[in-house]
N, C-alpha and C positions, 0 to 999 in steps of 0.2 A: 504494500500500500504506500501512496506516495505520501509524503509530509514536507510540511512550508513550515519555515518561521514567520510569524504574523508579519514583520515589516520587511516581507520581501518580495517577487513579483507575481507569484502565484495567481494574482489578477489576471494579469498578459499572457500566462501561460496555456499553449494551446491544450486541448486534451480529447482523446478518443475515446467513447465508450463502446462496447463489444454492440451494444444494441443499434450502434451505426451514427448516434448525436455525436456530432464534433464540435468544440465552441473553446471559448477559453473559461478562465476560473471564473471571472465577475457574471459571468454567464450561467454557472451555477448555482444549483438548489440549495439553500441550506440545509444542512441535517438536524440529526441530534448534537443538541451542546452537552459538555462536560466543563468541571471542574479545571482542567488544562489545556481541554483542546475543543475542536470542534470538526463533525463531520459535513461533507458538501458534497452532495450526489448530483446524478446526470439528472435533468429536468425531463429528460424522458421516458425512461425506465424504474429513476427513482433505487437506483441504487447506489452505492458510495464508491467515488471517485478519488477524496484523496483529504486530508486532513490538515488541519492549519493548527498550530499551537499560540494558546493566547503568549502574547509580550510579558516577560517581567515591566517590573518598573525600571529597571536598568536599562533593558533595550528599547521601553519606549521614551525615556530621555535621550540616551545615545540617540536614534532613527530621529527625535526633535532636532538635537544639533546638527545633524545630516541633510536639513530643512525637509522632511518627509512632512506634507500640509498638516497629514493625519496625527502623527504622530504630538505634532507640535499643539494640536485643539488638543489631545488627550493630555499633554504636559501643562497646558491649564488646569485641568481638572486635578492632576497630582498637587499642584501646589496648590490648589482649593483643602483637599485631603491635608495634606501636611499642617497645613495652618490651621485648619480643624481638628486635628490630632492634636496638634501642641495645645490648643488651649481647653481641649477636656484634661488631656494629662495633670494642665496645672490647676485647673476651675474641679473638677467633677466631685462631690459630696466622699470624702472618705473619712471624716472626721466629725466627732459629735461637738468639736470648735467650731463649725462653719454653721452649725444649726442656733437658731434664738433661743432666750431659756425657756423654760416651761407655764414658770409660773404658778400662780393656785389652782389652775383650771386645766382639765381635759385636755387632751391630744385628739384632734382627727384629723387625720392625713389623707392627702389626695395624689395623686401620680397621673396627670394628664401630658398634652403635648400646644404647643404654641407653635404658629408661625411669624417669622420675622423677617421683613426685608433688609435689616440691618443690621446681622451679627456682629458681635464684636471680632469678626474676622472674614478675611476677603469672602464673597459670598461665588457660589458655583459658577459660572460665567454660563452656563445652561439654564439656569434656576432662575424664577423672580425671588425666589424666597426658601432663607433654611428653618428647617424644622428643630424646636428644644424641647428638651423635656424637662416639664416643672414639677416641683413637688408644689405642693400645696399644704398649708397648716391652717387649719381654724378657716376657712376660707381667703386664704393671704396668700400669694406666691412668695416664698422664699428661696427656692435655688433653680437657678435653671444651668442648663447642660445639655450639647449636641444629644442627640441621639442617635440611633445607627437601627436598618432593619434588622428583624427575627435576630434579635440575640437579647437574654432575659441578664446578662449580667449586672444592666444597673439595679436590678431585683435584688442579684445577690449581695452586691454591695451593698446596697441604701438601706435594705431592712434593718441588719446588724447595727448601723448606726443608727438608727429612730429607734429600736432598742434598750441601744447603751445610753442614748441621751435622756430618753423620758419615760422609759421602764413603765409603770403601771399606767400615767398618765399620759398615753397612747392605747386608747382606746379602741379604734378601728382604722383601716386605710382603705381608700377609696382607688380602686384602678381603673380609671375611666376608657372607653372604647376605645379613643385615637391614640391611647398608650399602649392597649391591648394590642392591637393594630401594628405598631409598630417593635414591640416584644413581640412578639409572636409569630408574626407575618402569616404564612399561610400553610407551614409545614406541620401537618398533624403530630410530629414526632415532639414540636416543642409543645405541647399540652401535657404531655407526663413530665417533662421539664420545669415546666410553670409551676405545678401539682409540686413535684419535690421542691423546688423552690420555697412556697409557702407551707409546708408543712415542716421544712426544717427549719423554718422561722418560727413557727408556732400559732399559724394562722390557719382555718377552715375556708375552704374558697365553697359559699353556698349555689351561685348560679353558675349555671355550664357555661362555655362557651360559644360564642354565639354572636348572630348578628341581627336588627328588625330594621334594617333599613337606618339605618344610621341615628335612631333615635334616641333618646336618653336612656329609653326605659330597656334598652340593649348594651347600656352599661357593665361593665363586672363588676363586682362586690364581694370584695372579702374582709375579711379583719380578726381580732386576735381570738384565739377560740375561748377565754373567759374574760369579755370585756367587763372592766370595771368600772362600770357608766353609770351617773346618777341619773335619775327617773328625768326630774326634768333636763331638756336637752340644750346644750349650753352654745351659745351663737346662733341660735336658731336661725335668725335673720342673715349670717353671713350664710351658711348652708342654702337656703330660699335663693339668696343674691347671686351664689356661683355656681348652682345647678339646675335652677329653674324650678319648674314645677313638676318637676320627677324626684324632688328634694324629701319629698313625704313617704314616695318609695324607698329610698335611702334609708329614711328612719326605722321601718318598721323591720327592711332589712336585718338591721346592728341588734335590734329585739330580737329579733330570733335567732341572732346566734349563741342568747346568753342563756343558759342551762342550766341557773340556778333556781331559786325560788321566784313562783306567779311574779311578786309585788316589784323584783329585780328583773322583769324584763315588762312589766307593764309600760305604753307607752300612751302619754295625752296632751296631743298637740293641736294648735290651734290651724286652719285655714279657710282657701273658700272653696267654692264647689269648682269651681276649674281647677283649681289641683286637686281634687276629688278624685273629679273624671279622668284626670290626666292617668293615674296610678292605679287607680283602684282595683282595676282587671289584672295587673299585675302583683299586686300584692294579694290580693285571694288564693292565684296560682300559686305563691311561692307558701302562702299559710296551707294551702291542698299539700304540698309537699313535705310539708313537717310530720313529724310522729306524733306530736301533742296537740289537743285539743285549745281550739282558740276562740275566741271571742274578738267582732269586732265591730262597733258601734261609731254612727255619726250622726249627730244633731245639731238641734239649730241652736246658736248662740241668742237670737232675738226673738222677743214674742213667746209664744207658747212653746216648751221643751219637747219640739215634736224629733223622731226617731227613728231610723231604721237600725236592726242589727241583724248580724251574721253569725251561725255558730257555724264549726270548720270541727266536723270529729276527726277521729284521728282515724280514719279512714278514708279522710279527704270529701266527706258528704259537707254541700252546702245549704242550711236550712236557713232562711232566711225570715225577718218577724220584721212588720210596720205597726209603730205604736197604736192602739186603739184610746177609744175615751175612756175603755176601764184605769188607764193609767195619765189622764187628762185630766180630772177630775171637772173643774167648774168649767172650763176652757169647750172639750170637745171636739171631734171632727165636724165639716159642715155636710150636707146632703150631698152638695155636689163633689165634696170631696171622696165621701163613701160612695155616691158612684163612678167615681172616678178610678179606686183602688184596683175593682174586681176586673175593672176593663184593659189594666195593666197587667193582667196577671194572676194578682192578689185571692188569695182563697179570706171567704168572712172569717170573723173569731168563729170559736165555737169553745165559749167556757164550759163547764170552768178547765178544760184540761187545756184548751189555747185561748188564752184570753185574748192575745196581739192578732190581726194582720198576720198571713202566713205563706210562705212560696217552700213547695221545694219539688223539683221536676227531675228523675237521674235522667233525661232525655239532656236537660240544662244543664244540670249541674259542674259547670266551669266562671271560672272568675269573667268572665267575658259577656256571657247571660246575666250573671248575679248582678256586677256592676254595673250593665243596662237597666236594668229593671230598679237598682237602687235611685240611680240620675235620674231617670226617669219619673221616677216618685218625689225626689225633692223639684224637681221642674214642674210638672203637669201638678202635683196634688199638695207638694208644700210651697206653691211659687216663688222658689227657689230663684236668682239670677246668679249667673257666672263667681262677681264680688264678693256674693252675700258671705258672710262669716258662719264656719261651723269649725265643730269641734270632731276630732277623728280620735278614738280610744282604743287600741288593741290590746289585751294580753291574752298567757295563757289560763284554763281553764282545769282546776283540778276538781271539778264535777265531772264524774264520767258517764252518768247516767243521759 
Protein backbone atom coordinates (compact mmCIF):
# COMPACT_ATOMS: atom_id res chain seq x y z
CA UNK A 1 0.00 0.00 0.00
CA UNK A 2 1.38 3.27 -0.87
CA UNK A 3 1.92 6.05 1.85
CA UNK A 4 2.60 10.00 1.71
CA UNK A 5 3.62 12.38 4.33
CA UNK A 6 0.99 14.88 4.61
CA UNK A 7 3.15 17.90 3.20
CA UNK A 8 4.16 16.23 0.26
CA UNK A 9 2.75 15.90 -3.30
CA UNK A 10 0.57 13.11 -3.19
CA UNK A 11 -2.14 15.64 -4.48
CA UNK A 12 -0.34 15.63 -8.11
CA UNK A 13 0.35 12.21 -7.85
CA UNK A 14 -1.19 10.37 -10.79
CA UNK A 15 -2.76 6.87 -9.66
CA UNK A 16 -4.32 3.75 -11.28
CA UNK A 17 -6.94 1.67 -9.94
CA UNK A 18 -7.34 -2.06 -11.02
CA UNK A 19 -11.09 -1.11 -11.62
CA UNK A 20 -9.64 1.16 -14.79
CA UNK A 21 -10.32 5.11 -12.68
CA UNK A 22 -7.18 6.84 -13.24
CA UNK A 23 -6.88 10.49 -11.74
CA UNK A 24 -4.47 11.98 -9.21
CA UNK A 25 -4.70 12.19 -5.29
CA UNK A 26 -6.99 15.45 -4.88
CA UNK A 27 -9.10 13.46 -7.12
CA UNK A 28 -9.64 11.00 -4.56
CA UNK A 29 -12.23 9.65 -2.18
CA UNK A 30 -11.76 10.09 1.26
CA UNK A 31 -11.78 7.17 3.51
CA UNK A 32 -11.64 6.13 6.88
CA UNK A 33 -9.66 8.46 9.27
CA UNK A 34 -7.49 7.22 12.04
CA UNK A 35 -5.70 8.55 14.87
CA UNK A 36 -2.27 8.88 12.59
CA UNK A 37 -3.33 8.48 9.25
CA UNK A 38 -5.95 8.48 6.93
CA UNK A 39 -7.23 6.33 4.09
CA UNK A 40 -8.36 7.67 0.20
CA UNK A 41 -9.95 5.38 -2.10
CA UNK A 42 -10.76 5.33 -5.96
CA UNK A 43 -14.14 7.30 -6.29
CA UNK A 44 -15.06 4.41 -8.36
CA UNK A 45 -14.95 1.25 -6.84
CA UNK A 46 -14.49 2.64 -3.46
CA UNK A 47 -11.72 0.85 -2.50
CA UNK A 48 -8.33 2.10 -0.86
CA UNK A 49 -5.64 3.58 -2.96
CA UNK A 50 -3.12 4.75 -0.72
CA UNK A 51 -2.72 6.51 2.60
CA UNK A 52 -1.49 9.95 3.99
CA UNK A 53 -0.18 10.36 7.50
CA UNK A 54 -1.22 13.39 9.52
CA UNK A 55 1.98 16.11 10.14
CA UNK A 56 3.47 16.39 13.42
CA UNK A 57 3.77 19.72 14.80
CA UNK A 58 7.21 19.73 13.77
CA UNK A 59 6.63 19.08 10.00
CA UNK A 60 3.86 21.20 9.87
CA UNK A 61 6.08 24.39 11.11
CA UNK A 62 9.03 23.08 9.15
CA UNK A 63 6.42 22.80 5.43
CA UNK A 64 5.38 26.65 7.06
CA UNK A 65 8.90 27.92 6.62
CA UNK A 66 9.19 26.19 3.34
CA UNK A 67 6.16 28.64 2.42
CA UNK A 68 3.74 25.57 1.98
CA UNK A 69 0.03 28.01 1.90
CA UNK A 70 -1.37 25.04 3.85
CA UNK A 71 0.97 24.41 6.07
CA UNK A 72 1.59 28.18 7.12
CA UNK A 73 -2.83 28.69 7.82
CA UNK A 74 -2.37 25.41 10.07
CA UNK A 75 0.82 27.24 11.89
CA UNK A 76 -1.61 29.87 12.93
CA UNK A 77 -3.79 27.67 14.59
CA UNK A 78 -0.54 26.11 16.42
CA UNK A 79 0.30 29.39 17.90
CA UNK A 80 -3.45 29.98 18.70
CA UNK A 81 -2.85 26.25 20.61
CA UNK A 82 0.21 27.21 22.22
CA UNK A 83 -0.94 30.40 23.63
CA UNK A 84 -3.97 28.69 24.89
CA UNK A 85 -1.91 26.05 26.53
CA UNK A 86 0.33 28.47 28.30
CA UNK A 87 -2.37 30.32 29.81
CA UNK A 88 -4.57 27.38 31.24
CA UNK A 89 -1.06 25.94 32.54
CA UNK A 90 -0.69 29.06 34.54
CA UNK A 91 -4.72 30.23 35.04
CA UNK A 92 -6.45 26.67 35.57
CA UNK A 93 -8.00 26.01 39.25
CA UNK A 94 -5.56 23.70 41.09
CA UNK A 95 -5.56 25.27 44.33
CA UNK A 96 -8.06 25.96 47.10
CA UNK A 97 -5.94 29.61 47.19
CA UNK A 98 -7.42 30.64 43.99
CA UNK A 99 -11.12 29.87 45.33
CA UNK A 100 -13.15 32.98 47.67
CA UNK A 101 -13.71 31.86 51.34
CA UNK A 102 -16.73 30.36 52.32
CA UNK A 103 -18.13 32.20 54.70
CA UNK A 104 -21.27 31.24 57.04
CA UNK A 105 -23.32 30.08 54.22
CA UNK A 106 -23.70 27.08 51.84
CA UNK A 107 -21.78 26.18 48.80
CA UNK A 108 -23.55 25.59 45.57
CA UNK A 109 -21.58 25.16 42.76
CA UNK A 110 -22.06 25.25 39.12
CA UNK A 111 -19.74 24.08 36.14
CA UNK A 112 -21.00 25.71 32.95
CA UNK A 113 -19.23 27.03 29.64
CA UNK A 114 -19.20 30.82 28.25
CA UNK A 115 -18.21 32.28 25.02
CA UNK A 116 -15.99 35.15 24.50
CA UNK A 117 -14.76 37.11 21.61
CA UNK A 118 -11.86 38.24 23.65
CA UNK A 119 -9.79 35.83 25.54
CA UNK A 120 -7.18 36.84 27.29
CA UNK A 121 -5.11 35.30 24.50
CA UNK A 122 -4.76 35.56 20.77
CA UNK A 123 -8.18 34.17 19.71
CA UNK A 124 -8.29 31.14 16.71
CA UNK A 125 -7.86 33.11 13.56
CA UNK A 126 -10.87 30.43 12.36
CA UNK A 127 -13.16 31.28 15.36
CA UNK A 128 -15.28 34.48 16.20
CA UNK A 129 -15.07 33.37 19.59
CA UNK A 130 -13.38 30.97 22.26
CA UNK A 131 -15.08 28.83 24.58
CA UNK A 132 -14.29 28.90 28.80
CA UNK A 133 -15.40 27.13 31.30
CA UNK A 134 -16.66 28.80 34.44
CA UNK A 135 -17.24 27.58 37.76
CA UNK A 136 -19.93 29.16 39.30
CA UNK A 137 -20.47 29.64 43.31
CA UNK A 138 -23.76 30.89 44.83
CA UNK A 139 -24.72 32.19 41.42
CA UNK A 140 -21.34 34.33 40.91
CA UNK A 141 -18.66 33.22 38.36
CA UNK A 142 -15.57 32.96 39.80
CA UNK A 143 -12.96 31.11 37.71
CA UNK A 144 -12.82 30.72 34.26
CA UNK A 145 -10.52 28.53 32.17
CA UNK A 146 -10.11 27.23 28.28
CA UNK A 147 -11.72 24.37 27.86
CA UNK A 148 -10.85 21.44 25.56
CA UNK A 149 -13.56 18.77 23.96
CA UNK A 150 -14.42 15.18 25.44
CA UNK A 151 -12.00 15.04 28.09
CA UNK A 152 -13.45 15.17 31.82
CA UNK A 153 -10.17 16.04 33.49
CA UNK A 154 -11.16 19.49 34.65
CA UNK A 155 -13.66 17.15 36.72
CA UNK A 156 -10.84 15.44 38.07
CA UNK A 157 -9.00 18.30 39.04
CA UNK A 158 -11.67 20.91 40.22
CA UNK A 159 -13.78 18.56 42.47
CA UNK A 160 -10.74 17.71 44.88
CA UNK A 161 -10.31 21.38 45.28
CA UNK A 162 -14.10 22.54 46.11
CA UNK A 163 -13.58 19.62 48.45
CA UNK A 164 -10.42 20.67 50.38
CA UNK A 165 -11.76 24.23 50.25
CA UNK A 166 -15.29 24.00 51.72
CA UNK A 167 -15.70 20.59 52.90
CA UNK A 168 -19.20 20.30 54.24
CA UNK A 169 -20.26 23.79 53.12
CA UNK A 170 -20.42 22.43 49.60
CA UNK A 171 -23.59 21.35 49.30
CA UNK A 172 -24.40 20.27 45.66
CA UNK A 173 -22.67 21.19 42.11
CA UNK A 174 -24.59 21.82 39.24
CA UNK A 175 -23.02 20.46 35.72
CA UNK A 176 -24.85 22.23 33.31
CA UNK A 177 -25.52 20.92 29.57
CA UNK A 178 -22.92 23.20 27.57
CA UNK A 179 -20.29 21.77 30.00
CA UNK A 180 -21.61 18.29 29.77
CA UNK A 181 -21.29 18.83 26.16
CA UNK A 182 -18.16 19.63 26.19
CA UNK A 183 -16.78 16.94 28.91
CA UNK A 184 -18.12 14.43 27.29
CA UNK A 185 -18.50 15.03 23.78
CA UNK A 186 -20.09 12.26 22.17
CA UNK A 187 -18.09 9.13 22.90
CA UNK A 188 -20.25 6.66 24.86
CA UNK A 189 -17.03 5.29 26.54
CA UNK A 190 -16.74 8.75 28.47
CA UNK A 191 -20.06 8.14 30.43
CA UNK A 192 -18.59 5.37 32.71
CA UNK A 193 -15.62 7.86 32.96
CA UNK A 194 -17.94 10.70 34.06
CA UNK A 195 -19.65 7.82 36.43
CA UNK A 196 -16.17 7.20 38.07
CA UNK A 197 -15.25 10.47 38.18
CA UNK A 198 -18.13 11.47 40.60
CA UNK A 199 -18.40 8.69 42.48
CA UNK A 200 -14.64 8.91 43.49
CA UNK A 201 -15.49 12.36 44.49
CA UNK A 202 -18.37 11.35 46.56
CA UNK A 203 -21.10 12.46 44.50
CA UNK A 204 -24.48 10.55 43.07
CA UNK A 205 -25.09 11.63 39.50
CA UNK A 206 -29.40 11.33 39.73
CA UNK A 207 -30.36 12.09 35.99
CA UNK A 208 -28.86 10.17 32.97
CA UNK A 209 -27.46 11.53 30.35
CA UNK A 210 -29.15 13.20 27.94
CA UNK A 211 -30.32 15.65 25.74
CA UNK A 212 -34.35 17.61 25.11
CA UNK A 213 -33.22 19.93 22.61
CA UNK A 214 -31.10 22.05 24.37
CA UNK A 215 -33.36 23.11 27.17
CA UNK A 216 -32.63 23.78 30.73
CA UNK A 217 -34.60 21.07 31.89
CA UNK A 218 -31.91 18.75 29.97
CA UNK A 219 -29.55 19.95 32.37
CA UNK A 220 -27.37 17.21 34.50
CA UNK A 221 -27.55 17.36 38.15
CA UNK A 222 -25.51 15.82 40.55
CA UNK A 223 -24.17 16.78 43.81
CA UNK A 224 -22.71 15.37 47.11
CA UNK A 225 -24.44 12.20 48.12
CA UNK A 226 -25.37 13.60 51.90
CA UNK A 227 -25.95 17.18 51.32
CA UNK A 228 -25.99 19.03 54.33
CA UNK A 229 -28.41 21.65 53.35
CA UNK A 230 -30.71 23.69 55.44
CA UNK A 231 -34.42 23.59 54.65
CA UNK A 232 -34.66 26.98 53.73
CA UNK A 233 -32.67 27.42 50.44
CA UNK A 234 -30.05 30.20 50.68
CA UNK A 235 -29.76 32.70 47.59
CA UNK A 236 -32.74 31.65 46.32
CA UNK A 237 -32.95 34.67 44.19
CA UNK A 238 -29.32 34.23 42.64
CA UNK A 239 -30.27 30.48 41.60
CA UNK A 240 -33.88 32.06 40.00
CA UNK A 241 -31.36 34.91 38.28
CA UNK A 242 -28.80 32.31 36.66
CA UNK A 243 -30.87 29.57 35.64
CA UNK A 244 -34.13 30.76 34.95
CA UNK A 245 -37.06 29.05 35.56
CA UNK A 246 -35.86 25.52 35.59
CA UNK A 247 -34.39 26.82 38.83
CA UNK A 248 -37.23 25.05 40.97
CA UNK A 249 -36.34 21.82 39.13
CA UNK A 250 -32.82 22.23 40.43
CA UNK A 251 -34.30 22.54 43.83
CA UNK A 252 -36.24 19.72 44.22
CA UNK A 253 -33.44 17.80 42.55
CA UNK A 254 -30.78 18.52 45.72
CA UNK A 255 -34.01 17.18 47.96
CA UNK A 256 -33.97 14.15 46.66
CA UNK A 257 -30.64 13.23 46.90
CA UNK A 258 -30.79 13.67 50.79
CA UNK A 259 -31.42 10.23 52.45
CA UNK A 260 -31.97 11.35 55.75
CA UNK A 261 -35.00 12.00 57.64
CA UNK A 262 -38.68 13.59 55.92
CA UNK A 263 -38.06 17.14 57.64
CA UNK A 264 -34.09 17.17 56.15
CA UNK A 265 -35.18 16.93 52.64
CA UNK A 266 -38.45 18.80 52.90
CA UNK A 267 -38.59 21.47 50.44
CA UNK A 268 -40.94 25.01 50.56
CA UNK A 269 -40.33 27.40 48.07
CA UNK A 270 -42.00 30.26 46.88
CA UNK A 271 -42.93 31.05 42.84
CA UNK A 272 -45.23 31.75 40.07
CA UNK A 273 -47.08 29.51 37.96
CA UNK A 274 -44.76 29.85 34.82
CA UNK A 275 -42.07 28.26 36.75
CA UNK A 276 -44.69 25.92 37.76
CA UNK A 277 -45.24 24.81 34.20
CA UNK A 278 -41.91 25.25 33.21
CA UNK A 279 -40.62 22.02 35.61
CA UNK A 280 -43.29 20.46 36.97
CA UNK A 281 -43.41 17.45 34.34
CA UNK A 282 -40.06 17.01 35.07
CA UNK A 283 -39.90 16.83 38.60
CA UNK A 284 -42.96 14.24 38.97
CA UNK A 285 -40.71 12.01 36.60
CA UNK A 286 -37.70 12.35 38.48
CA UNK A 287 -40.08 11.87 42.01
CA UNK A 288 -41.73 8.53 39.65
CA UNK A 289 -38.03 7.44 39.89
CA UNK A 290 -37.26 7.45 43.44
CA UNK A 291 -37.92 4.43 45.90
CA UNK A 292 -39.74 6.70 48.45
CA UNK A 293 -42.87 7.92 48.61
CA UNK A 294 -43.56 11.62 48.15
CA UNK A 295 -45.64 14.38 48.47
CA UNK A 296 -46.01 17.28 46.50
CA UNK A 297 -48.34 20.39 46.87
CA UNK A 298 -48.93 23.91 45.27
CA UNK A 299 -51.16 26.79 46.36
CA UNK A 300 -52.19 29.90 46.15
CA UNK A 301 -50.35 32.50 48.12
CA UNK A 302 -53.57 35.16 47.75
CA UNK A 303 -57.17 34.82 48.43
CA UNK A 304 -58.46 31.63 49.60
CA UNK A 305 -55.72 28.64 50.31
CA UNK A 306 -56.85 26.89 47.30
CA UNK A 307 -54.68 23.45 46.29
CA UNK A 308 -53.67 20.88 44.30
CA UNK A 309 -51.56 17.99 45.50
CA UNK A 310 -49.78 14.92 44.22
CA UNK A 311 -48.99 11.61 46.19
CA UNK A 312 -45.84 9.62 44.04
CA UNK A 313 -45.92 5.88 45.90
CA UNK A 314 -43.13 4.33 45.67
CA UNK A 315 -44.10 2.43 42.90
CA UNK A 316 -44.14 5.49 40.92
CA UNK A 317 -48.36 5.67 40.83
CA UNK A 318 -49.46 9.37 40.58
CA UNK A 319 -52.77 10.19 42.44
CA UNK A 320 -53.55 13.38 42.22
CA UNK A 321 -56.21 15.55 44.93
CA UNK A 322 -57.97 19.35 44.19
CA UNK A 323 -58.90 20.82 47.33
CA UNK A 324 -62.74 20.76 47.82
CA UNK A 325 -64.96 23.03 50.21
CA UNK A 326 -64.76 20.26 52.83
CA UNK A 327 -61.28 21.92 53.53
CA UNK A 328 -62.50 25.79 52.47
CA UNK A 329 -64.45 26.20 55.18
CA UNK A 330 -66.46 29.69 54.83
CA UNK A 331 -64.65 30.47 51.45
CA UNK A 332 -65.89 27.45 49.14
CA UNK A 333 -65.75 26.49 45.42
CA UNK A 334 -68.08 28.49 43.04
CA UNK A 335 -70.74 26.43 40.78
CA UNK A 336 -68.86 27.37 37.96
CA UNK A 337 -65.99 26.23 39.40
CA UNK A 338 -67.35 22.79 40.34
CA UNK A 339 -68.39 22.45 36.94
CA UNK A 340 -65.42 23.37 35.66
CA UNK A 341 -63.24 20.55 37.64
CA UNK A 342 -65.03 17.30 36.35
CA UNK A 343 -64.69 18.77 32.69
CA UNK A 344 -60.83 18.67 33.35
CA UNK A 345 -60.74 15.55 34.26
CA UNK A 346 -61.49 15.79 37.83
CA UNK A 347 -63.58 12.75 39.60
CA UNK A 348 -66.28 14.49 42.58
CA UNK A 349 -65.26 13.87 46.20
CA UNK A 350 -66.85 11.16 47.49
CA UNK A 351 -66.44 11.34 51.57
CA UNK A 352 -65.95 10.45 53.72
CA UNK A 353 -63.02 8.13 52.23
CA UNK A 354 -62.08 11.08 49.58
CA UNK A 355 -63.08 14.09 50.70
CA UNK A 356 -60.80 16.38 47.84
CA UNK A 357 -61.18 16.41 44.05
CA UNK A 358 -59.45 13.27 42.75
CA UNK A 359 -57.59 12.06 39.27
CA UNK A 360 -55.74 9.03 38.81
CA UNK A 361 -55.76 7.37 35.40
CA UNK A 362 -52.56 4.34 34.93
CA UNK A 363 -53.54 5.00 31.17
CA UNK A 364 -51.93 8.81 32.45
CA UNK A 365 -50.03 8.23 34.90
CA UNK A 366 -46.80 10.37 33.92
CA UNK A 367 -45.51 13.69 35.04
CA UNK A 368 -46.59 15.14 31.71
CA UNK A 369 -50.42 14.35 32.18
CA UNK A 370 -50.34 15.10 35.90
CA UNK A 371 -48.69 18.47 35.32
CA UNK A 372 -51.24 19.20 32.50
CA UNK A 373 -54.20 18.76 34.39
CA UNK A 374 -52.57 20.60 37.48
CA UNK A 375 -51.84 24.04 35.17
CA UNK A 376 -54.79 23.58 33.89
CA UNK A 377 -56.66 23.69 37.09
CA UNK A 378 -54.90 26.73 38.40
CA UNK A 379 -55.65 28.41 35.00
CA UNK A 380 -59.37 27.42 33.94
CA UNK A 381 -60.68 26.91 37.64
CA UNK A 382 -58.21 28.97 40.03
CA UNK A 383 -57.77 31.94 37.57
CA UNK A 384 -54.44 31.56 37.98
CA UNK A 385 -52.03 34.10 35.44
CA UNK A 386 -48.50 33.36 34.55
CA UNK A 387 -47.09 36.06 37.63
CA UNK A 388 -49.46 35.09 40.13
CA UNK A 389 -47.52 33.94 43.36
CA UNK A 390 -47.61 30.22 44.63
CA UNK A 391 -46.15 28.22 46.82
CA UNK A 392 -44.55 24.75 45.74
CA UNK A 393 -43.97 22.03 48.89
CA UNK A 394 -42.30 18.72 48.20
CA UNK A 395 -41.01 16.01 50.80
CA UNK A 396 -40.88 12.60 51.52
CA UNK A 397 -43.77 10.68 52.97
CA UNK A 398 -43.39 8.06 55.72
CA UNK A 399 -47.09 7.06 55.46
CA UNK A 400 -47.16 4.05 53.52
CA UNK A 401 -50.47 3.20 53.53
Amino acid sequence: MLSFAYYSDWKNTAFTCPCGWQGSGSGAEDGEEFKDLGEWDCPKCHERLFIVFWPTREETLAAAAAGDSEAIAESENIKYSDSRDEYWSKNKLTSPAQLPDPGDGVIRAGLTTEETASPPYPLNPGLEKDTQLCLVLNGTVVHREPVWYETIEPLERILPVLHEKYGKCLTSIFIGEPACYWLLGDRLSMLGKYEEVLTKNGYAKLQPIRSTGGKWVGDRWVRASEPDSPNPVADLENWRESYGPGFLGFLVDERLAIRGPGDEARLTVECDLAEVEFSLSEILDHLQSDARRWILIVRTLSGPRLYVQVLVTQEGGLWAECVSDFYLEEFGLSEEQCEALPALGWEWPSPPAKQNWHFHDELMNTGSAISGLLVRTFRTVFHCDDIDPLEVVVFPSSNNK
